[in-house]
N, C-alpha and C positions, 0 to 999 in steps of 0.2 A: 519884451512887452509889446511894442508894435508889429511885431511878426502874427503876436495872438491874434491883439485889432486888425490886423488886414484878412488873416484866416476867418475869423469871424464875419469881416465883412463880405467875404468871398461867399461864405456858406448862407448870408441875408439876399447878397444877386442870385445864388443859384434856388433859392428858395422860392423867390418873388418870380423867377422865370417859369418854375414848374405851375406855382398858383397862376399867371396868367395864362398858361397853357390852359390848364383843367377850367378858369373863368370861358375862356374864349370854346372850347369843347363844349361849355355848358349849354351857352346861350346856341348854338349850334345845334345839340339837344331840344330844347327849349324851339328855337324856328322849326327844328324839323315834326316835335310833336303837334305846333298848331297847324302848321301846313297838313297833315295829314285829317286832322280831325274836320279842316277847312273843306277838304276834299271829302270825306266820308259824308257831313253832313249834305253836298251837293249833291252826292249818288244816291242818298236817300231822298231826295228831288227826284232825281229822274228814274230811279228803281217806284218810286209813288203816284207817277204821273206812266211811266211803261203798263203798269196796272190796270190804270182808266183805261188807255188807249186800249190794251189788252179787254177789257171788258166790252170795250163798243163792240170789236171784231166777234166777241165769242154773239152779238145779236143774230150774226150774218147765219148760224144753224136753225135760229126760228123760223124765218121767213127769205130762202135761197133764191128767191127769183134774183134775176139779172139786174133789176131797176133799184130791188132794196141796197145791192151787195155793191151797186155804183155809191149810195147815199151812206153808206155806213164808212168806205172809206174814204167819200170827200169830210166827213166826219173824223176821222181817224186822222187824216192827213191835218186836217188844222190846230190837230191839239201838237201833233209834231213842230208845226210852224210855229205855234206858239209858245207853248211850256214848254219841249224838251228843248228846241231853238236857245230857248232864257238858259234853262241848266245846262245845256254842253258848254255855253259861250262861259259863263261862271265859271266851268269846269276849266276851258282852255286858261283862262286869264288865271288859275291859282295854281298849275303844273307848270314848274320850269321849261324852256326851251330844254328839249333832250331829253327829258325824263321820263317819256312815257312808260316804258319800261322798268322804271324805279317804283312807279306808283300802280300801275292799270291792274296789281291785285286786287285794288278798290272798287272798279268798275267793270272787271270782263264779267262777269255773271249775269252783272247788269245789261253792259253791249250786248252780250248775247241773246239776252230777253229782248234786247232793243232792235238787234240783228232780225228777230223774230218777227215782231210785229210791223217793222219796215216792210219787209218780203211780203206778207200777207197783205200789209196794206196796198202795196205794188202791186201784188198779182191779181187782187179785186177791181183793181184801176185799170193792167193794161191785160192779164190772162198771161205774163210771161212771167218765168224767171228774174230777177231786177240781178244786176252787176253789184259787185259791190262798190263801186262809183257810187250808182244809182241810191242805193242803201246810203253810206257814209252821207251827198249830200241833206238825204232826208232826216238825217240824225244831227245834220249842222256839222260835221267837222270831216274833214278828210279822211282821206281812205289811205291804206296801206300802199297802195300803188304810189300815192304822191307824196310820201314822206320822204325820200330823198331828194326831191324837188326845193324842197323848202326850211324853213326852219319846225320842225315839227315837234308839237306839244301832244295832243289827244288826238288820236284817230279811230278807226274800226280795222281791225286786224284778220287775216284773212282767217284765222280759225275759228275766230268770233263770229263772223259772216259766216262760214259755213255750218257751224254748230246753228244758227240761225235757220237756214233755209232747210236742214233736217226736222227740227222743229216744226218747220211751215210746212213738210212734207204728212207729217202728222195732224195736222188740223185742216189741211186738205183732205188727205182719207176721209176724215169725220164728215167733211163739209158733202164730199161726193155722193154719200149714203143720204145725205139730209136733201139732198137736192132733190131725190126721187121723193123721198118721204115725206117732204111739206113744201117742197115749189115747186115742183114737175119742170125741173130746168136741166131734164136732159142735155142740152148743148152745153151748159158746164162742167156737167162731167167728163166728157169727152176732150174738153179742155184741158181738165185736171188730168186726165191720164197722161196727154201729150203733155204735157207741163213736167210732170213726176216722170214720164220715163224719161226729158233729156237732160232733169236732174241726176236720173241715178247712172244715167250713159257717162256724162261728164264728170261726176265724183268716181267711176271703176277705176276710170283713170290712176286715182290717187294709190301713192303706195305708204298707206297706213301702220303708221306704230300701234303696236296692243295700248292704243291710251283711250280716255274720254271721247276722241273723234270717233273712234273706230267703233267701238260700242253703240253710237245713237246712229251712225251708219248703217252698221247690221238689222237695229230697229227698224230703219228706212222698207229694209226688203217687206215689211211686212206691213207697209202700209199702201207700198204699191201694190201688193198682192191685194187687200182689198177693195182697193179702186178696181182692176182687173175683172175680180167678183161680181161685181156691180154692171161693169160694161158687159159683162159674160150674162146676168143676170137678165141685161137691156136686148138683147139680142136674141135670147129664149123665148123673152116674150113678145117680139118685133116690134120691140119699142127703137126707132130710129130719130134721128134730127132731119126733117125737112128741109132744111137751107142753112148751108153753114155759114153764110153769111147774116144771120140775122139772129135774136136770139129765140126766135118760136120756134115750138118745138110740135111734136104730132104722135100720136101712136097709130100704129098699124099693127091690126090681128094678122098673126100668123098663118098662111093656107097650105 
């Protein structure tokens, strides 16, 4: 009879051991599905505010002069400082130390929208390429280069930066055609040519897998071919830049 009772009691510990496994599994469950929903609604922040920014930049096709194309992204830049500033910091403070990895299927669509409009917004500011340093600060969080520096939570990853500045490579083309076509700012596009071709010198570089990079890469070739067009176009009709130091620009007839 007490061989029963202790059998008995044996199989109520081993019972109680398996329920607190599957309680403590739960609530682990349970933290991990708010955490994630915590972070989706943040990236819909800054996937909603990349948008705006994105909308200012797409003004710079109306009116290309040199002086608008400063004012759209000292515009651009402050919505960066401000609201995306707010949502990346949100974003660091709800992803574990180390987990970037676990989580950024949340956010790289997003980064690389963001990837986007950082570059552009950089290259309206200085006429160069931006690092991806340069980028990451603008975005508020670190960059890939500094993740084993530190304890790292969210950063800008280096495919996410360059799926970005293919991007920019694409709204450049557009921008170089608009420049003849509504700001007579030949000295930009000339710009934009040297800008694009020591993007695409620098990426040959890369030895690309058949995946997503490689594809908006090959895109690439065809956007500098129409910048090319344009320069090629400039040049037929001795349309030249007067001083490359300044941004006024001149035409001269052909003789």
């Amino acid at each position: 009879m007490a061989s029963a009772e202790q059998e008995g009691s044996g199989d109520n510990q081993i019972d109680q051991t398996i329920w607190n496994v599957i309680e403590h599994y739960q609530k682990e469950l349970d933290g991990e599905s708010e955490l994630r929903d915590k972070i989706r609604t943040v990236v819909k922040e800054i996937d909603r505010d990349t948008k705006k920014i994105n909308f200012i930049l797409l003004s710079m096709h109306a009116k290309p002069t040199e002086e608008n194309l400063k004012v759209i992204a000292a515009k651009a830049r402050k919505m960066f400082e401000t609201a995306i500033h707010t949502s990346t910091s949100a974003l660091k403070e709800a992803v574990p130390v180390g987990d970037h990895y676990k989580y950024n299927d949340h956010w790289r669509i997003t980064f690389q929208r963001l990837a986007f409009v950082a570059a552009t917004t950089i290259y309206l500011e200085t006429g160069t390429v931006c690092t991806l340093r340069e980028a990451a600060d603008l975005l508020g969080i670190m960059s890939a280069e500094d993740k084993e520096s530190v304890d790292f939570k969210v950063f800008l990853d280096y495919e996410d930066y360059l799926v970005g500045l293919v991007d920019m490579s694409a709204e450049l083309s557009r921008l170089a055609r608009n420049c003849i076509t509504f700001g007579d700012n030949i000295a930009k596009v000339y710009s934009i040519h040297e800008c694009m071709n020591k993007l695409t010198l620098g990426m040959h570089n890369i030895t690309f897998k058949n995946d997503y990079l490689r594809k908006r890469y090959d895109g690439m070739k065809y956007h500098v071919k129409a910048v090319e067009e344009v320069i090629y176009d400039l040049k037929i009709r001795g349309l030249k830049v007067t001083n490359s130091n300044s941004d006024e620009t001149a035409a001269t007839e052909p003789k």
